[in-house]
C-alpha positions as CSV (number, residue, x, y, z in Angstrom):
1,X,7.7,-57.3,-3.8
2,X,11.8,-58.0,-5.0
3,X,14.0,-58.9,-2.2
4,X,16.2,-56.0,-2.3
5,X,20.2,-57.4,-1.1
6,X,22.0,-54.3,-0.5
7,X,20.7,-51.1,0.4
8,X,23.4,-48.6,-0.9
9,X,23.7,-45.0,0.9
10,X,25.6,-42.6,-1.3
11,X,26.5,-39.2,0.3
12,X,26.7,-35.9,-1.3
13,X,30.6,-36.1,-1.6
14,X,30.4,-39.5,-3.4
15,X,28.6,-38.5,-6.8
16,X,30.5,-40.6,-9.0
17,X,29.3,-43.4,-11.0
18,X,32.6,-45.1,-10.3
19,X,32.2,-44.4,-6.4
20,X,33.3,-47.7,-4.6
21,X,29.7,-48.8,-3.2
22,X,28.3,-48.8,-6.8
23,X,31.2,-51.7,-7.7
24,X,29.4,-55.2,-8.3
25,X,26.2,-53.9,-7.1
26,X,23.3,-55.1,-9.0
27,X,20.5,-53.1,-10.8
28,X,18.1,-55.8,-10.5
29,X,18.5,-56.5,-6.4
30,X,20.3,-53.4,-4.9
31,X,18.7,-50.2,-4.3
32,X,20.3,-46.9,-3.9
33,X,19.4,-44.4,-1.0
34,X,20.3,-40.7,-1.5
35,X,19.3,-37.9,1.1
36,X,19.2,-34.6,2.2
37,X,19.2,-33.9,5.9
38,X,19.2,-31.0,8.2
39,X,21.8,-32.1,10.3
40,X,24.3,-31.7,7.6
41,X,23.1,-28.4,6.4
42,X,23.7,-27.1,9.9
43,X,26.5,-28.8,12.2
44,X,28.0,-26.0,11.2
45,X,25.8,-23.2,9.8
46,X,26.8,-23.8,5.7
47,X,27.0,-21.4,3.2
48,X,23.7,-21.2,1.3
49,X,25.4,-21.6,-2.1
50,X,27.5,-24.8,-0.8
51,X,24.4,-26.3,0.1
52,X,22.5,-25.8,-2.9
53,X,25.5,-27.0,-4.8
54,X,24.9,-30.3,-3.3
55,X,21.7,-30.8,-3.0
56,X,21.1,-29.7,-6.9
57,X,24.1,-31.9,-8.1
58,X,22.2,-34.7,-6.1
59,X,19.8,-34.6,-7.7
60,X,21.0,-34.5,-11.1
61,X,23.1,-37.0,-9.7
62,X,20.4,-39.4,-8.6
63,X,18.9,-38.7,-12.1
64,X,21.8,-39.9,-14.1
65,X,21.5,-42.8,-12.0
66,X,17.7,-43.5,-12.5
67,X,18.7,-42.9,-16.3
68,X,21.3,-46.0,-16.1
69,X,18.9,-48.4,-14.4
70,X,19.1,-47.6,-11.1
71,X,16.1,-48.1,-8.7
72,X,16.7,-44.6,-6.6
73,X,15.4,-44.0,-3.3
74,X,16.0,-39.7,-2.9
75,X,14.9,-37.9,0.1
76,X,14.4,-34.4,-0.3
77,X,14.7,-31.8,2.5
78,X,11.0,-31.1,2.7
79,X,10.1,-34.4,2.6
80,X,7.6,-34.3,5.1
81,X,8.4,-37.8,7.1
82,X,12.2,-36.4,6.7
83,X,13.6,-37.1,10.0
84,X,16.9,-35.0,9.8
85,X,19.7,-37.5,10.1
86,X,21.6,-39.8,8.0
87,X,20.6,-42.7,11.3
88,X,17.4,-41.8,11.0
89,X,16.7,-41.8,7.4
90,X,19.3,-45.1,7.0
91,X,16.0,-46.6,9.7
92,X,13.4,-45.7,7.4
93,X,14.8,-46.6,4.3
94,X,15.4,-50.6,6.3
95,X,12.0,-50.2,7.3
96,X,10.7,-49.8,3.7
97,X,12.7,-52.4,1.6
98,X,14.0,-54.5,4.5
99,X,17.3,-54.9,2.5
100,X,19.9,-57.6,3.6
101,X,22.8,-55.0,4.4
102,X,23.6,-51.9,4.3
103,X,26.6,-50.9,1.5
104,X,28.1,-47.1,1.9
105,X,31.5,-45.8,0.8
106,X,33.8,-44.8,3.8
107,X,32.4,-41.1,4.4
108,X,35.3,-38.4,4.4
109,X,34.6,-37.3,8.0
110,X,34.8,-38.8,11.4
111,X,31.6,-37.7,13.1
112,X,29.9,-39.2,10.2
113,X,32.0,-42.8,10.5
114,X,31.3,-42.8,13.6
115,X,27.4,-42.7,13.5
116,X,27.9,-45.5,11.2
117,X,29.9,-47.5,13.4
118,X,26.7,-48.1,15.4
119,X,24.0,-48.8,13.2
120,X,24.9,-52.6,12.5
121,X,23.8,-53.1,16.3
122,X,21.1,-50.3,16.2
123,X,19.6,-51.6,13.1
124,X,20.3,-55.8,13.5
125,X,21.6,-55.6,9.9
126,X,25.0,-56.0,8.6
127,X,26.5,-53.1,7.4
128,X,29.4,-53.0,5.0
129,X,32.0,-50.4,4.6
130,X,34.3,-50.5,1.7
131,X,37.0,-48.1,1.2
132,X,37.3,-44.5,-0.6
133,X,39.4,-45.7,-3.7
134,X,39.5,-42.1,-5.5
135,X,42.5,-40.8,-3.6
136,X,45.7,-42.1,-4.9
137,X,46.8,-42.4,-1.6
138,X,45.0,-44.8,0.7
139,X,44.7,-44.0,4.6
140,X,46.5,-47.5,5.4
141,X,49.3,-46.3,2.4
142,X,49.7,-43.1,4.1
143,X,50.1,-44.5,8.0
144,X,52.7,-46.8,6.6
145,X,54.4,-44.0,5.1
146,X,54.4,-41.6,8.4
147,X,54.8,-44.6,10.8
148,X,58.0,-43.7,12.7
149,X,58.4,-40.5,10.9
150,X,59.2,-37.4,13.2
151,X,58.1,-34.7,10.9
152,X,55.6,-35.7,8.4
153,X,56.5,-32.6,5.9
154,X,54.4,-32.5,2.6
155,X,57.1,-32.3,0.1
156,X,58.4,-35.9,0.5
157,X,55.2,-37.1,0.8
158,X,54.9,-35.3,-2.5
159,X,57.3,-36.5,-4.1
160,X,56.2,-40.4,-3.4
161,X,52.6,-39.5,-5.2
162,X,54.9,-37.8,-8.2
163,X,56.2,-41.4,-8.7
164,X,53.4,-43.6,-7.6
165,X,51.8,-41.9,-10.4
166,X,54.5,-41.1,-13.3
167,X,53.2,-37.2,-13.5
168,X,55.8,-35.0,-14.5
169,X,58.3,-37.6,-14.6
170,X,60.9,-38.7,-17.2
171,X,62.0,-42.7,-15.7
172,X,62.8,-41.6,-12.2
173,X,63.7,-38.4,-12.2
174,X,61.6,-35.4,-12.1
175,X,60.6,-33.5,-15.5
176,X,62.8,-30.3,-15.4
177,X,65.4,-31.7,-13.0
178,X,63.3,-30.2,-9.9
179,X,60.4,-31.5,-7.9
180,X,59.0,-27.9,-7.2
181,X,58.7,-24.9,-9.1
182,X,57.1,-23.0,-6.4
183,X,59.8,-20.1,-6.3
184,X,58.5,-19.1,-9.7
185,X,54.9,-18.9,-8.5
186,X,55.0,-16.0,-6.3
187,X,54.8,-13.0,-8.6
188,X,52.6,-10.0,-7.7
189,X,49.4,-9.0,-9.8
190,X,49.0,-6.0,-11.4
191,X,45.4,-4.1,-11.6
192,X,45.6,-3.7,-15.3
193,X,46.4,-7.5,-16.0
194,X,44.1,-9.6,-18.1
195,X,41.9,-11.6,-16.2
196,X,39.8,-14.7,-17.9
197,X,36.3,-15.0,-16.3
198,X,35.2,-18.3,-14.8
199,X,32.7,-20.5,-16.9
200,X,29.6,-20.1,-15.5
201,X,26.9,-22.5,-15.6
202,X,22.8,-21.4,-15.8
203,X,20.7,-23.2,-13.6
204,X,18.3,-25.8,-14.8
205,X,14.9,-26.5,-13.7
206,X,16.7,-28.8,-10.7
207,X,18.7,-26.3,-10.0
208,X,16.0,-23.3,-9.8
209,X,14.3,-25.8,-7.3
210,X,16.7,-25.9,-5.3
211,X,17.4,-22.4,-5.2
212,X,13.7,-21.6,-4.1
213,X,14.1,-24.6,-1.5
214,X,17.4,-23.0,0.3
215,X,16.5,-19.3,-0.2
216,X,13.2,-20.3,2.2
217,X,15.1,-22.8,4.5
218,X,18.4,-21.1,5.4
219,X,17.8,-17.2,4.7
220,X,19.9,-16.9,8.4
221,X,22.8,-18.3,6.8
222,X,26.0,-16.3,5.9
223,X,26.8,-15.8,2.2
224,X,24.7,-15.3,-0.3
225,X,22.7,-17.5,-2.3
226,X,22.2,-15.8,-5.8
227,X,24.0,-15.2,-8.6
228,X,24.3,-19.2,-8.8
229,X,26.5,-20.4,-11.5
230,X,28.3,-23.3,-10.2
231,X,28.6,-26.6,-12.2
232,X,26.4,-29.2,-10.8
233,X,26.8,-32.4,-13.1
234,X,30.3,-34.0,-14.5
235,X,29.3,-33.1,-17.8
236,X,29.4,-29.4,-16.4
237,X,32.6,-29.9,-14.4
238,X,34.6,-31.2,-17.0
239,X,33.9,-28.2,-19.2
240,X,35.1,-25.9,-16.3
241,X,38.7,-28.0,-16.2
242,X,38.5,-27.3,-20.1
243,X,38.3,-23.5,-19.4
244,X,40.1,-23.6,-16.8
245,X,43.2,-25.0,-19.1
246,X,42.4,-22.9,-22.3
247,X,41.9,-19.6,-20.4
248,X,44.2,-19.7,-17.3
249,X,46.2,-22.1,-17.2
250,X,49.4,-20.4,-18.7
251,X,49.4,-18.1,-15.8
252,X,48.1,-19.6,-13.1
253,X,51.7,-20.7,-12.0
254,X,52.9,-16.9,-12.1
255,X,50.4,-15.5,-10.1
256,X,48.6,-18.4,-8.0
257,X,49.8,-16.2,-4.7
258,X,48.6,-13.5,-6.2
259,X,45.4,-10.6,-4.8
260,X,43.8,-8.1,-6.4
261,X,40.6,-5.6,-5.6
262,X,37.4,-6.6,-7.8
263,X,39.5,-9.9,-8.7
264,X,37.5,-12.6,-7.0
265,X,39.2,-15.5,-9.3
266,X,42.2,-14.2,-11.8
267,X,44.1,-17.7,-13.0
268,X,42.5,-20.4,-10.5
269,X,40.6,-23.2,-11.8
270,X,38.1,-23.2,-9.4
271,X,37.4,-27.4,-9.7
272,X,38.0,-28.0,-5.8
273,X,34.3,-28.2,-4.8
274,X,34.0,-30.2,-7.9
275,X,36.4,-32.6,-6.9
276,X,35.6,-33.0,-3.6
277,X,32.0,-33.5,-4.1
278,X,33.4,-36.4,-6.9
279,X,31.9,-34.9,-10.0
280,X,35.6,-34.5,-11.3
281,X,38.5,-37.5,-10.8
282,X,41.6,-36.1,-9.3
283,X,43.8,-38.1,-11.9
284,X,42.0,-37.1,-14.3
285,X,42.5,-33.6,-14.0
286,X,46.1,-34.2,-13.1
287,X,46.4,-36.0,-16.4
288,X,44.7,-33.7,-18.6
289,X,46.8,-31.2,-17.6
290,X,50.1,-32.9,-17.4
291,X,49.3,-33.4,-21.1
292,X,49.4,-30.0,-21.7
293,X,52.9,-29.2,-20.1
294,X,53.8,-32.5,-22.6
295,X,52.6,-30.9,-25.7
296,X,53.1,-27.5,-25.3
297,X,51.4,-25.9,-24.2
298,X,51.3,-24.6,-21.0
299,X,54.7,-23.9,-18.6
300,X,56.5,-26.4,-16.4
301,X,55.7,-24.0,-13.6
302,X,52.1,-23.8,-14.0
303,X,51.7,-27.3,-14.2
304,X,54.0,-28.3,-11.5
305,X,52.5,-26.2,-9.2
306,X,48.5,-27.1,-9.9
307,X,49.5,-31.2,-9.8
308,X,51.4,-30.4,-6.2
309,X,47.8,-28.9,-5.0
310,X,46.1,-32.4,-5.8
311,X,48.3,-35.0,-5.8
312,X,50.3,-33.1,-2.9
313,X,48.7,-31.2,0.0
314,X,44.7,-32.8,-1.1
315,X,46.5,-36.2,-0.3
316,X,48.2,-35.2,2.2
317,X,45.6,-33.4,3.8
318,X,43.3,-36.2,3.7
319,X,46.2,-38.8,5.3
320,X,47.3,-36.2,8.5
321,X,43.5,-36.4,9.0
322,X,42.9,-39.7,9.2
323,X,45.9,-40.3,11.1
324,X,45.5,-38.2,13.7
325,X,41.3,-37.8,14.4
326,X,39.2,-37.7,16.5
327,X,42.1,-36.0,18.8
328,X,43.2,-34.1,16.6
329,X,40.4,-30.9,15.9
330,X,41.0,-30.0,19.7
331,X,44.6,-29.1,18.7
332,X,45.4,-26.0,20.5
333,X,49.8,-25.1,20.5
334,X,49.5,-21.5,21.5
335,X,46.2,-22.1,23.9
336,X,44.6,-19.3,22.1
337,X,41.3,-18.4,23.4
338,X,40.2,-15.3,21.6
339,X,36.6,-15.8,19.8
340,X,36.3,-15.0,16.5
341,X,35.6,-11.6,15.6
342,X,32.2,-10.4,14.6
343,X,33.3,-9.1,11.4
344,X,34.3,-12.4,9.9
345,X,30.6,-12.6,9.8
346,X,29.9,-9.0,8.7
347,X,33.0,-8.1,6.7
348,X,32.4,-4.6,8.2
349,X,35.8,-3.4,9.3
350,X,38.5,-0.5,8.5
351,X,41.4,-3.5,7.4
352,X,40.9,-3.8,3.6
353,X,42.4,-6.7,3.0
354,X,40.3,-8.9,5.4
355,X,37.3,-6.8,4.0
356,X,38.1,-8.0,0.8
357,X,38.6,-11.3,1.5
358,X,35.4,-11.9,3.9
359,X,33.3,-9.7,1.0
360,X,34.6,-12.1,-1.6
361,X,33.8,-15.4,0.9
362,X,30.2,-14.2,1.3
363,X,29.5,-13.3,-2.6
364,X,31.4,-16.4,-3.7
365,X,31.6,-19.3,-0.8
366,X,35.4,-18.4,-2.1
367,X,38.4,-17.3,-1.7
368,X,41.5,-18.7,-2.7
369,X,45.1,-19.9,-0.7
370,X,46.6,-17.1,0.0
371,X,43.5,-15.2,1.0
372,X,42.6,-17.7,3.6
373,X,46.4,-18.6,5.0
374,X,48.1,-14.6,4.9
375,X,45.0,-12.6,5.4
376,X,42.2,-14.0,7.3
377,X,44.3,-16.9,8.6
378,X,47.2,-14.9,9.3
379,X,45.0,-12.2,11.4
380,X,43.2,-15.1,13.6
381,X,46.8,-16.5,14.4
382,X,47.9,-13.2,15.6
383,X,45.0,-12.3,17.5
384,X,45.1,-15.2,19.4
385,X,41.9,-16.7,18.3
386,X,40.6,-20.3,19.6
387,X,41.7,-22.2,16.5
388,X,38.6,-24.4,16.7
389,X,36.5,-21.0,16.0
390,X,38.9,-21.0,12.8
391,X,38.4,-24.0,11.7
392,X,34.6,-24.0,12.0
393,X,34.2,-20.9,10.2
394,X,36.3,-22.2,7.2
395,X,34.3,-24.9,7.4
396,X,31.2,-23.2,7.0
397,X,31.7,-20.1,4.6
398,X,33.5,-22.1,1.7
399,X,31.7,-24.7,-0.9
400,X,34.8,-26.5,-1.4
401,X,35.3,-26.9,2.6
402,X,35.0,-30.7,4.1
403,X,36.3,-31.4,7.7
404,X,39.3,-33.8,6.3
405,X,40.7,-31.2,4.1
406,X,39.8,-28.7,5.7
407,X,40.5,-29.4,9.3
408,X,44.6,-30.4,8.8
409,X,44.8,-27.1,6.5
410,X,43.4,-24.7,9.1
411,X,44.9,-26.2,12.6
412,X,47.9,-27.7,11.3
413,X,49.0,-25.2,7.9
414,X,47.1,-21.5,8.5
415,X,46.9,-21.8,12.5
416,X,49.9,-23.7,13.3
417,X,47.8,-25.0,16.3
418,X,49.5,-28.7,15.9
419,X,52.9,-27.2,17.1
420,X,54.4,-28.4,13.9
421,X,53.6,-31.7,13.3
422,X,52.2,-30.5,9.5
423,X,54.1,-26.6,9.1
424,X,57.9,-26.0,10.1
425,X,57.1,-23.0,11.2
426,X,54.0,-20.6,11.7
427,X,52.7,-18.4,8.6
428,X,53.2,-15.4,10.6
429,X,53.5,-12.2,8.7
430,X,53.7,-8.5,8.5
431,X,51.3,-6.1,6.2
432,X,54.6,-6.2,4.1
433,X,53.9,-9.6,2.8
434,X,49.7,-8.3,2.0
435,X,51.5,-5.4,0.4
436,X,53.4,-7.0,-1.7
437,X,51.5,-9.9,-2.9
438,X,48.2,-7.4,-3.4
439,X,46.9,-4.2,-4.1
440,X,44.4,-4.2,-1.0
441,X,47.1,-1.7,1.2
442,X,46.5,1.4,-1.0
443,X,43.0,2.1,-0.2
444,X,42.8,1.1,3.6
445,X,42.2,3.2,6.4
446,X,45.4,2.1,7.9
447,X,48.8,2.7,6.1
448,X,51.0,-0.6,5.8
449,X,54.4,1.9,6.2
450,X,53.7,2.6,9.4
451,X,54.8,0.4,12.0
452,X,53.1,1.5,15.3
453,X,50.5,3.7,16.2
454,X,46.8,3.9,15.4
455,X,47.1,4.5,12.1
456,X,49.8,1.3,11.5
457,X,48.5,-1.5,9.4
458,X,47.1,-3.7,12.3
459,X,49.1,-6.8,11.1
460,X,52.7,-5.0,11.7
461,X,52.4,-4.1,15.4
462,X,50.1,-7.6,15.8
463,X,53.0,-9.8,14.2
464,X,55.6,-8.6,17.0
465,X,53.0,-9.1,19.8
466,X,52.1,-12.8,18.3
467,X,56.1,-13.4,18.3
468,X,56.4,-12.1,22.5
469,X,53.4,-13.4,23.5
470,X,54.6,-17.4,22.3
471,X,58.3,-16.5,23.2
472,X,58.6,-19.5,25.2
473,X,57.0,-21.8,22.3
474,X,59.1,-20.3,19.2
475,X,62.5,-19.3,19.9
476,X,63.6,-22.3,19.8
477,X,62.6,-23.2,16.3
478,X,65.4,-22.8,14.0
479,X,63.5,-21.0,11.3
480,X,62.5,-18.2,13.8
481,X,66.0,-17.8,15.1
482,X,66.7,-14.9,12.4
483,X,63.2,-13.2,13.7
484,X,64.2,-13.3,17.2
485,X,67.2,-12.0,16.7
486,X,66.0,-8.7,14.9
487,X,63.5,-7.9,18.0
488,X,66.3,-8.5,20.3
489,X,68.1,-5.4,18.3
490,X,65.6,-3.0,18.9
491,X,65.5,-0.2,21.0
492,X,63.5,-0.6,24.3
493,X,61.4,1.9,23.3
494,X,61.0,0.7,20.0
495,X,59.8,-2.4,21.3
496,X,57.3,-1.5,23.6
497,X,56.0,0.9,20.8
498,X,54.9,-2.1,19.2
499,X,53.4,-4.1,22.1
500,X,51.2,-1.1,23.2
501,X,50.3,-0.5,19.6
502,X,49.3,-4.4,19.5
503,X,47.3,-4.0,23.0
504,X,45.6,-0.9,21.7
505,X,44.0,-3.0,18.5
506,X,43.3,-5.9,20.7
507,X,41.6,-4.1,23.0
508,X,39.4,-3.1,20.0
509,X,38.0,-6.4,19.4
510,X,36.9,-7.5,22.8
C-alpha cells in the first residue's frame, strides 16, 4: 500500500483547482478528502437549493479532480459509516490511509477553524493550515490597515483595493476622476422595463442525484428545492458572468437598488454563490468586466459600481470578520430582543413588500441588496428583533450566505447592532424609501401615504418608534441630528399618533 504524505481536506467553499492546499501537493503521494456532512447542512437549517448547490458542484468538483490525476477520497451524505462531522470524518479518513499530515485551506468561518484547531492533539498528527490566497486582501493586510483606526468605513478601504489592484485606474488617479459612482445607481424601475432572464443551467445526471438525495433528506427545510438551474461547475459559471455582461450589464448600474413585482433578478449578475463557493475568481470577474468599461462597452457607472461589490464590501466584509470574531456575532447596540417573526418563515403577511421579498427568498435562495437591507432588514431593525435571529435566518435562506460575509453585513451594515463600528449610521427608513425604489406599495393592504393608523404602511409609524425607543443611543450621531430635529417639531399629538400606531402593529406580532 503507497505511503500517502498529506491528506488534503477541501471544503465545499474551496472548489478551485488553484485553492491553496492543492499548491505543491503531489498526485503520486497526497490524497484528497472531500465530504458531505450533516452538521453543515443543519447548524443552521439551510436552504434545500444551497445545499444541493454544494454538494452537486462537489461532486463535479471531485470529478474534475479524479480527471486530472487525483486519488479522491468523497464522502457522500448517505454513506452509511458517515459519521456527520468534518472531526469525525477527518478520523476516519487518518484511520484509512494513515497519512503524515493533515493539509486544509484556512476555512472561511470560525466555528469551523476552531474544530480544526484541536485535531493535531486529538488525532497525534500534524496538521497544516495554509492561508486563503483568493481574496485580494489578506486578514493580516487588512488588521494592518484598521490597526489604530477609529472608524473602519468601507470606502477608504475601497479605495486601497482600487490601487492594490489598478481596476479602473489611469496611474494613480481614479478612471473618471471619482472613486464612486453610486449617486448614479439609484434609479427606480419601471414594470414595463426590459428585463434579461438569468442563464440557466439543466441538471446533469450528478445533479438529478443530488436533487433526489436532498428532496428525501431535508423536505422540513425552508425554500424550495425545484426548479434547479444553478451553475454547478466553472465551466458553467463562467458562462453565467458572460451573460451576465452581454445581457445586463449596461444597466445594472442604473437600477442595482432597484424592485419590482414578478422581478426576481432584473440586471444582477447573480455569480455571488459562485464566487463564494470558488467556482469563479473574484479578479477575474473584476477584470473581465473592467475590460468592458475599457472598450466600450458598458458605462463607467455600471462598472464602478459591480467592482465596489467585490473588491469593496466582499473584502471588507471578510476583513471586519476576521478582525473582530468570535465576539463579534453576539453584537447587540440596541439590546433588541424581539424573535423573529413567523412569517419570515411563511411569507404569509398583509405587508407586500416583505411578502415579496420572503416569496422570492423561498423560490430562489435569493434576493438581492436592497431587498435584504430596506425591506426585510429594515423591518427586523425596527421591530426590535434579536439581531442574532437576523443573522441566522440570512444565513440560512440564501445560497450565496457564509457566516464571514454574511455575519459583518447583517449585524454591522442591515442591523447596525455593532453601534457603528462598520455603518455611520442605521438604515432606518420609512415606506417612502420602498415606495420609491419599487412598485410593491400599490397593491398592499396598507397604503404607504398614510402615516398613522391601522391602515398606515407599517414601516412609517415603526420608523418613529425605532428613533424614540434608542433616543438615548442616536441623538447624538451627527447624521441623525436633522431626523431628530423634525420629531422635535411635531405636534404632541402628532407624535403620540405615531407611537400608538407603532404599539398597535407591535402588539400584532407577539
Amino acid at each position: 500500500m503507497p505511503v500517502i504524505r498529506n491528506l488534503i481536506l477541501i471544503l465545499g467553499d474551496q472548489l478551485s483547482p488553484r485553492i491553496s492546499s492543492l499548491q505543491g501537493a503531489n498526485r503520486t503521494s497526497d490524497r484528497i478528502l472531500l465530504v458531505e456532512v450533516h452538521d453543515e447542512t443543519t447548524y443552521v437549517p439551510h436552504h434545500p437549493k444551497k445545499i444541493a448547490f454544494l454538494f452537486s458542484a462537489m461532486r463535479h468538483f471531485a470529478a474534475k479532480l479524479r480527471a486530472a490525476g487525483w486519488a479522491v477520497d468523497y464522502v457522500t451524505l448517505d454513506d452509511t459509516d458517515n459519521s456527520g462531522s468534518f472531526t469525525g470524518e477527518v478520523e476516519r479518513a487518518i484511520a484509512r490511509h494513515d497519512p503524515e499530515r493533515v493539509v486544509l485551506t484556512e476555512p472561511s468561518e470560525w466555528r469551523v477553524l476552531d474544530a480544526v484547531d484541536g485535531w493535531s492533539d486529538q488525532f497525534s498528527i500534524d496538521v497544516q493550515v495554509v492561508p486563503d490566497d483568493r481574496f485580494i486582501c489578506s486578514i493580516a493586510e487588512f488588521g494592518e490597515w484598521a490597526d489604530g483606526r477609529k472608524q473602519l468605513r468601507m470606502e477608504f478601504f475601497y479605495r486601497e483595493m482600487r490601487r492594490k489592484t489598478g481596476l479602473l485606474m489611469d496611474g494613480d488617479q481614479p478612471t473618471g476622476g471619482r472613486w464612486n459612482f453610486d449617486a448614479e445607481n439609484r434609479k427606480s424601475a419601471k414594470p414595463d422595463l426590459f428585463v434579461p432572464q438569468p442563464l440557466r443551467s439543466i441538471p446533469d445526471d450528478i445533479t438529478t442525484e443530488v436533487l433526489q438525495l436532498v428532496a428525501s433528506r431535508f423536505k422540513n427545510h425552508f425554500g424550495d428545492l425545484e426548479p434547479f438551474w444553478f451553475a454547478v461547475t466553472t465551466e458553467q459559471a463562467d458562462g453565467v458572468v458572460d451573460h451576465f455582461i452581454k445581457e445586463a450589464l449596461q444597466a445594472f448600474g442604473d437600477y442595482q437598488d432597484a424592485m419590482l413585482q414578478g422581478q426576481p433578478f432584473l440586471y444582477h449578475s447573480l455569480i455571488a454563490l459562485y464566487i463564494n463557493a470558488g467556482l469563479l475568481d473574484p479578479l477575474d470577474v473584476c477584470r473581465r468586466v473592467e475590460t468592458e468599461y475599457r472598450d466600450g462597452r458598458a458605462p463607467l457607472n455600471a462598472v464602478e459600481g459591480f467592482i465596489r461589490q467585490i473588491i469593496g464590501w466582499r473584502e471588507y466584509m471578510h476583513g471586519i470578520y476576521w478582525l473582530k470574531m468570535p465576539g463579534y456575532v453576539e453584537s447587540n447596540f440596541f439590546d433588541a430582543a424581539r424573535a423573529l417573526p413567523d412569517f419570515y418563515w411563511t411569507g404569509e403577511t398583509d405587508m407586500a413588500c416583505l411578502k415579496a421579498a420572503i416569496k422570492q427568498t423561498k423560490e430562489e435562495a435569493y434576493a438581492h441588496h436592497i431587498q435584504r437591507l430596506m425591506v426585510t432588514g429594515n423591518f427586523a431593525m425596527l421591530v426590535g428583533v434579536d439581531p442574532k435571529a437576523v443573522h441566522e435566518w440570512y444565513l440560512a435562506v440564501y445560497a450565496d450566505a457564509y457566516e464571514w460575509v454574511e455575519l459583518p453585513n447583517t449585524l454591522g451594515m442591515s442591523q447596525f447592532a455593532d453601534g457603528g463600528l462598520l455603518g455611520s449610521k442605521p438604515y432606518a427608513a420609512s415606506g417612502n424609501y420602498i415606495n420609491k425604489m419599487s412598485n410593491y406599495c400599490g397593491d398592499c393592504h396598507y397604503d404607504v401615504k398614510k402615516k398613522t393608523g391601522n391602515e398606515a404602511c407599517p414601516f412609517n409609524p415603526l420608523y418613529w418608534d425605532f428613533l424614540v425607543r434608542n433616543e438615548d443611543k442616536l441623538r447624538g450621531n451627527p447624521r441623525m441630528a436633522q431626523t431628530y430635529r423634525t420629531w422635535d417639531r411635531m405636534s404632541d399629538d402628532k407624535r403620540a399618533e405615531y407611537l400608538s400606531s407603532a404599539a398597535r402593529f407591535l402588539n400584532t406580532l407577539n
